[in-house]
C-alpha positions as semicolon CSV with decimal commas, in nm:
position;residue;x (nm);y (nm);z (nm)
1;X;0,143;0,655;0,639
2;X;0,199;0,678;1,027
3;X;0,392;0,330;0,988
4;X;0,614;0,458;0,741
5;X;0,687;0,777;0,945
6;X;0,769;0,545;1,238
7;X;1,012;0,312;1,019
8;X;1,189;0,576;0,883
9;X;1,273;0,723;1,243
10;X;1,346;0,396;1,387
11;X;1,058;0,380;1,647
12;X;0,964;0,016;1,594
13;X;1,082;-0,258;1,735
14;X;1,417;-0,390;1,589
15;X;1,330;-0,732;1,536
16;X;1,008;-0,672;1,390
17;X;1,151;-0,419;1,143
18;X;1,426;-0,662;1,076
19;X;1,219;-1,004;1,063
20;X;0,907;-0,882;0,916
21;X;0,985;-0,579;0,702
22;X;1,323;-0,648;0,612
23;X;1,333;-1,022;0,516
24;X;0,997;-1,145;0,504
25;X;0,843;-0,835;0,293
26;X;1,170;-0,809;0,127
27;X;1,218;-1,144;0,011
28;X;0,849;-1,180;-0,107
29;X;0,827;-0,851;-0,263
30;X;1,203;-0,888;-0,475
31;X;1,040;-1,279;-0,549
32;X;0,750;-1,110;-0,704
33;X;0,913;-0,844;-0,899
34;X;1,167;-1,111;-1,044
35;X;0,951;-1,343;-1,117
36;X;0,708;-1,080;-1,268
37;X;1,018;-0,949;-1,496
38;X;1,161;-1,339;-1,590
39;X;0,776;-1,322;-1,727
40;X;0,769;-1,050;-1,948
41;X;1,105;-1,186;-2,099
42;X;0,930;-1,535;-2,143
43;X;0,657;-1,434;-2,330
44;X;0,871;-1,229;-2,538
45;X;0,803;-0,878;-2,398
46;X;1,008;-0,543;-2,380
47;X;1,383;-0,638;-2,236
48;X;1,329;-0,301;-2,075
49;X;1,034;-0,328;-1,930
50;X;1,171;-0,683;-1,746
51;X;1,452;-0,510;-1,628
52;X;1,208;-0,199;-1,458
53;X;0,993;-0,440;-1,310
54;X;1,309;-0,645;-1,152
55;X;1,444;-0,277;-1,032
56;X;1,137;-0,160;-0,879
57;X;1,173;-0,313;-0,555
58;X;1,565;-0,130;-0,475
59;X;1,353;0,184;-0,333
60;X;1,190;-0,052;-0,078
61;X;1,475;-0,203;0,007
62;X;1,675;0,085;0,071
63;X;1,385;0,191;0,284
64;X;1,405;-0,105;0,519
65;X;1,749;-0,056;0,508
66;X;1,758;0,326;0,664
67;X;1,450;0,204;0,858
68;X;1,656;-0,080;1,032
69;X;1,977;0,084;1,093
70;X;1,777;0,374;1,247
71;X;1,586;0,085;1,529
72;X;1,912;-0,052;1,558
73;X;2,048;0,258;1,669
74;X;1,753;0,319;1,944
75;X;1,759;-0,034;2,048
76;X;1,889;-0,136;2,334
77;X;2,122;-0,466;2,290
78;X;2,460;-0,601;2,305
79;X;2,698;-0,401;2,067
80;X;2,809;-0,722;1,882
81;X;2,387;-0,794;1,813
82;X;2,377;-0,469;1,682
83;X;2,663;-0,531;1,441
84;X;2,550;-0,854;1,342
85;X;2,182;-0,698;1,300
86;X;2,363;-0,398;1,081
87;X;2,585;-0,637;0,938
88;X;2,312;-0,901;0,807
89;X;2,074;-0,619;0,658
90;X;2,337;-0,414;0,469
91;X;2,455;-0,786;0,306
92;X;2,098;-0,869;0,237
93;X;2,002;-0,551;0,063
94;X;2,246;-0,577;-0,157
95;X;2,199;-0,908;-0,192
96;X;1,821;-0,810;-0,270
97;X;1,920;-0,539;-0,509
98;X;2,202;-0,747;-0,705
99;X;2,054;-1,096;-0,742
């Protein structure tokens, strides 16, 4: 729970928040949730259900989101890497919640 505490105030490092949490964790754990919900549709399940499970992961994206923005705004870089950073994670999270 400390971890989380620290994301959400922006007290780890930016690229690790943005590398590991952000794309790696977010890529895997949206992966898993759609290919989780395209499996419940194959085997004929709920259409419901398939949709939850492909929805699940938006509150841990916008969590990475906040917690991202809030390092980039402690860290200490060029203003145009900070807009790219800011720039790249607000496209990818939607991208993550849309696709």
């Amino acid at each position: 729970m400390a971890l989380i505490g620290r994301l959400w105030r922006g007290e780890v490092a930016l690229g690790q928040v943005f590398w590991i949490y952000g794309i790696a964790v977010g890529a895997i754990v949206n992966g898993l949730a759609t290919t989780a919900s395209l499996a419940v549709v194959a085997s004929g399940g709920s259409a419901l259900v398939a949709l939850a499970i492909h929805l699940a992961p938006i509150p841990y994206n916008l969590f990475t989101l906040v917690a991202v923005l809030e390092s980039a705004r402690r860290f200490a870089a060029t203003p145009a890497k900070l807009r790219s950073v800011r720039f790249a994670i607000v496209a990818w999270t939607i991208f993550l919640c849309v696709a």
